[in-house]
C-alpha positions in Angstrom: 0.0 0.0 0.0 1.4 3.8 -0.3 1.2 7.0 1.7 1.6 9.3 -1.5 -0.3 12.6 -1.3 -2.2 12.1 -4.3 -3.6 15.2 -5.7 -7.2 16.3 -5.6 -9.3 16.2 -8.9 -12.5 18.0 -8.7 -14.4 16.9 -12.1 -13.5 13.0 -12.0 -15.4 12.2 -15.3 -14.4 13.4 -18.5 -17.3 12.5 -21.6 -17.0 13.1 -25.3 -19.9 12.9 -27.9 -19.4 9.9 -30.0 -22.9 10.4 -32.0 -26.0 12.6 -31.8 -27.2 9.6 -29.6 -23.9 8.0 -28.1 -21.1 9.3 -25.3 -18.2 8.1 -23.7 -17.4 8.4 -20.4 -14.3 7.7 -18.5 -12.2 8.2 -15.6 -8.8 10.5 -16.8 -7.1 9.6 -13.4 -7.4 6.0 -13.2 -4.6 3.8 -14.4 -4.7 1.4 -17.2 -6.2 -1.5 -16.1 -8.8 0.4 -14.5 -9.3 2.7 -16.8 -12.7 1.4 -18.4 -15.2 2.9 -20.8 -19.1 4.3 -19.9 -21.0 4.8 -22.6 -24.0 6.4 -22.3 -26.6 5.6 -25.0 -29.9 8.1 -25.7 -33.1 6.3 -26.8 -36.6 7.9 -27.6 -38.5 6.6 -24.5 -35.4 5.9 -22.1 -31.5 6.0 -22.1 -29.3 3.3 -21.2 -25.9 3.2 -19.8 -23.0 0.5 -20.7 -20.8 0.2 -17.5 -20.5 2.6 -14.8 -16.6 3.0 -13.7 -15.1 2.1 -10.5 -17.2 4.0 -8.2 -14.8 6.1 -6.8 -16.9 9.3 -7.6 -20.8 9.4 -7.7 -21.3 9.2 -11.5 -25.2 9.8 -11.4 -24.7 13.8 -10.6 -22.5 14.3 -13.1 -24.7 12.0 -15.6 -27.7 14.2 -14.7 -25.7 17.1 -15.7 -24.9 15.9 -19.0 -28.1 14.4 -20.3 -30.1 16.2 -22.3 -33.1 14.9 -21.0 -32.5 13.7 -17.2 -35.9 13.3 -16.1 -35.8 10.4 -18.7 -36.1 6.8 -17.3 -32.5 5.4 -17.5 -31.4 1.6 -17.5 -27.7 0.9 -16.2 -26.6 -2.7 -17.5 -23.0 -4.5 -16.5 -21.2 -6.0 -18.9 -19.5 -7.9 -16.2 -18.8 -7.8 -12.6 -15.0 -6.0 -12.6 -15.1 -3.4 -10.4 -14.2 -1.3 -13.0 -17.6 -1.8 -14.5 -19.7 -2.3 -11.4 -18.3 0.0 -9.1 -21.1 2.8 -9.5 -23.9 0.7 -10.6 -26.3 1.0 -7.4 -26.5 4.8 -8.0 -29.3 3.8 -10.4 -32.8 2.3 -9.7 -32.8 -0.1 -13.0 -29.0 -2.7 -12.9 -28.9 -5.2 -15.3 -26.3 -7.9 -15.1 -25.7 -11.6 -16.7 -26.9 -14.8 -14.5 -23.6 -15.7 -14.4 -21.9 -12.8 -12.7 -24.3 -12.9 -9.7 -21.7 -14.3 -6.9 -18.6 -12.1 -8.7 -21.4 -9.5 -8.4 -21.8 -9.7 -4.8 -18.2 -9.0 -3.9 -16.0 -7.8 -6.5 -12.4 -7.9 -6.2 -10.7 -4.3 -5.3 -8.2 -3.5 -8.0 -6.7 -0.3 -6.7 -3.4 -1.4 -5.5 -0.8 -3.4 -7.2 -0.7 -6.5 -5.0 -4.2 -6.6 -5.2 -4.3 -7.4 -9.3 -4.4 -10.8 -10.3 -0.8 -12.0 -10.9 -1.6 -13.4 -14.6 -3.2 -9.9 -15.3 0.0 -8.1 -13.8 2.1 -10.0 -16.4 -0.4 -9.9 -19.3 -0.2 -5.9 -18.9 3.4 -6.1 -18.5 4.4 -8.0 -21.5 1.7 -5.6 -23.4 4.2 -3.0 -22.2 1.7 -1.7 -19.5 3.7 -2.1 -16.0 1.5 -1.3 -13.6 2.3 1.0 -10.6 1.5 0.2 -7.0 -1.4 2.6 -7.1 -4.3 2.4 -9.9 -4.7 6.2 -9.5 -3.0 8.9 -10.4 -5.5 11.7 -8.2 -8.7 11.8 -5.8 -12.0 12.8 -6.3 -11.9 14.5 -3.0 -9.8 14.9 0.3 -11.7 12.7 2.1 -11.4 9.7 -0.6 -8.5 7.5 1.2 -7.7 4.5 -1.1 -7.1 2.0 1.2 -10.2 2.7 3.2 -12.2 1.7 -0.6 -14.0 -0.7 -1.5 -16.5 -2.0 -4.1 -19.9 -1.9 -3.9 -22.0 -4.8 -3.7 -24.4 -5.0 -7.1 -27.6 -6.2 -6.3 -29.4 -6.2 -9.7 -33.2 -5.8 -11.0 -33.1 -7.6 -13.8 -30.9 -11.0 -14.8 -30.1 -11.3 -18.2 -29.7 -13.9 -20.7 -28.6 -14.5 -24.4 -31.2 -13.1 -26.8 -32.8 -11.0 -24.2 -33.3 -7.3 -25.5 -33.4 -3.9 -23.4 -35.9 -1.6 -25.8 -35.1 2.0 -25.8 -37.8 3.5 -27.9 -36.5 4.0 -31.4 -33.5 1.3 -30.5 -33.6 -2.2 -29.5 -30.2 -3.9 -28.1 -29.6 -7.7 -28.0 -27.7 -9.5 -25.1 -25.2 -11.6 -26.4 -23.9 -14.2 -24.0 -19.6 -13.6 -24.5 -17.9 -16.0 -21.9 -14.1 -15.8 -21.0 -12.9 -12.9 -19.7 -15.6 -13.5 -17.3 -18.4 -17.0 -17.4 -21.0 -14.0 -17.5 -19.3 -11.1 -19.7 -22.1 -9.7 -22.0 -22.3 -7.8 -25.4 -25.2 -5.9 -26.6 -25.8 -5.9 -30.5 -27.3 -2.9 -32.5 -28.2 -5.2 -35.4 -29.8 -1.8 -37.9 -26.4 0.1 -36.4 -24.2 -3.1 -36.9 -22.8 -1.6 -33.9 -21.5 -3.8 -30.8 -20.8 -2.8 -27.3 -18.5 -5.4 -26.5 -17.4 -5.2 -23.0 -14.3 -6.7 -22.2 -14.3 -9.3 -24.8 -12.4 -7.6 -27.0 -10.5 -3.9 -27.3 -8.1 -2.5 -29.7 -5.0 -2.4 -28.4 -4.8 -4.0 -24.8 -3.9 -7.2 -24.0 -7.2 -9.7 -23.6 -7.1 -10.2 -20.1 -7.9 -14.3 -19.9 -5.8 -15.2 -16.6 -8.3 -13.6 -14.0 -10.0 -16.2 -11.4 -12.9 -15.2 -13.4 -11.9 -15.9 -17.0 -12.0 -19.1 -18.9 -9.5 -20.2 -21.8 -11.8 -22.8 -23.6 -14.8 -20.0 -23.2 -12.8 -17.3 -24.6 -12.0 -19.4 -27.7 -15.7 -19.8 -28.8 -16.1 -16.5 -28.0 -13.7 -15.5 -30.4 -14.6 -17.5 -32.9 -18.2 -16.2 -32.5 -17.1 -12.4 -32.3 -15.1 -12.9 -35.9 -18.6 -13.7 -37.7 -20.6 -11.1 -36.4 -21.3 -8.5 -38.7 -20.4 -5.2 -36.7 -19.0 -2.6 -38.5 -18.7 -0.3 -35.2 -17.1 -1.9 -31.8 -17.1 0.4 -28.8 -15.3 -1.9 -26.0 -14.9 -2.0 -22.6 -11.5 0.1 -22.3 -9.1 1.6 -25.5 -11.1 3.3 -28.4 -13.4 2.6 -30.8 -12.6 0.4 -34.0 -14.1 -1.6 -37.2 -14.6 -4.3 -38.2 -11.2 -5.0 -40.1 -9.7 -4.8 -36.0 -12.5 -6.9 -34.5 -11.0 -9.3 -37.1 -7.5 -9.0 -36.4 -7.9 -9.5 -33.0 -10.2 -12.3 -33.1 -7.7 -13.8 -35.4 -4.4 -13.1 -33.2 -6.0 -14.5 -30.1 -7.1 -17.7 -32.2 -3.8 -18.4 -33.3 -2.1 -17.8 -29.8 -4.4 -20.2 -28.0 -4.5 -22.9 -31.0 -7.9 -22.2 -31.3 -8.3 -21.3 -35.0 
């Protein structure tokens, strides 16, 4: 653990306008590993958010702020249960979350300090040319934030989700796809008119595909692969990294294939 003064960061999230209809949220001060994507999503009847950061900073107010219609009913749904995805979902009165990430769910893991990251992960960073300090953060959201004193939220979710379910938006309709691996429960949702995936942590542009967690699954991740090369999305905004296409979806479907022997 370390007694660094960190220093104080007063606006913790940072969002850009992807589309007319589509941001992306993230945390500036948090450290590559937990340094995960939001993306909010605007629907005629109700908006719906992909994610919800670490929790280290109430992301609600600052949502409400940024909205442009926040009296709108608004559906938060976990791709998994990383904290980095989990950690501010009981600000909101709708959490959806895949049956299988119910007991992660209930107790995530804390990621904040270096000898609290899962040794396979450490060295997947590593060798990605990501060394990861001892602390995940590089600032506070306020004085009285004391890292070692933090800790993940339970999730306790409203609705469990399965493959083919669909969360309606008015105007847009999203389709769960079940994505095993990186976690038994990791979810995608598919924009099928858009051709546009939110893909979680399944797969990113450039970071390494973090498959060594206690959570993740080899065999799983395979099939999800293979799965993820033959879907026709022309737009994937993951979990971490930027956005990318479909030629990218590819390649990395392809490299992980051939490193595992799974081709």
């Amino acid at each position: 653990m370390t007694d660094c003064v960190l220093p104080l960061c007063e606006v913790w999230f940072v969002a850009e306008q992807i589309d007319s209809d589509l941001f992306r949220i993230f945390e500036p001060h948090a450290g590559p590993l937990i340094q995960s994507n939001i993306w909010l999503v605007l629907g005629d009847e109700r908006d719906l958010l992909v994610d919800s950061g670490n929790g280290l900073a109430p992301l609600r107010p600052f949502l409400q702020r940024m909205r442009p219609q926040p009296g709108k009913q608004l559906i938060a749904v976990a791709t998994h249960a990383h904290m980095d995805h989990v950690g501010g979902m009981n600000e909101f009165e709708e959490r959806l979350i895949h049956r299988a990430e119910l007991q992660t769910a209930a107790a995530p893991d804390r990621l904040l300090f270096r000898d609290e990251i899962w040794p396979g992960a450490l060295e997947q960073m590593a060798e990605a040319g990501y060394p990861l300090p001892e602390l995940g953060i590089q600032a506070v959201p306020d004085r009285a934030f004391e890292p070692g004193e933090f800790r993940p939220q339970k999730m306790t979710p409203t609705r469990i989700l399965d493959e083919g379910d669909t969360i309606e938006l008015g105007g847009r309709t999203l389709e769960v796809l079940h994505l095993p691996g990186h976690t038994q429960g990791s979810i995608g949702l598919w924009d099928e008119p858009r051709a546009m995936l939110f893909a979680g942590d399944a797969v990113y542009a450039l970071d390494p595909l973090i498959d060594t967690a206690p959570t993740s699954d080899i065999p799983s991740y395979i099939a999800t692969m293979n799965r993820l090369r033959d879907i026709p999305a022309e737009v994937v905004h993951a979990g971490h990294d930027l956005s990318f296409g479909r030629d990218m979806l590819i390649e990395r479907c392809e490299a992980y294939l051939a490193g595992k022997g799974g081709r």
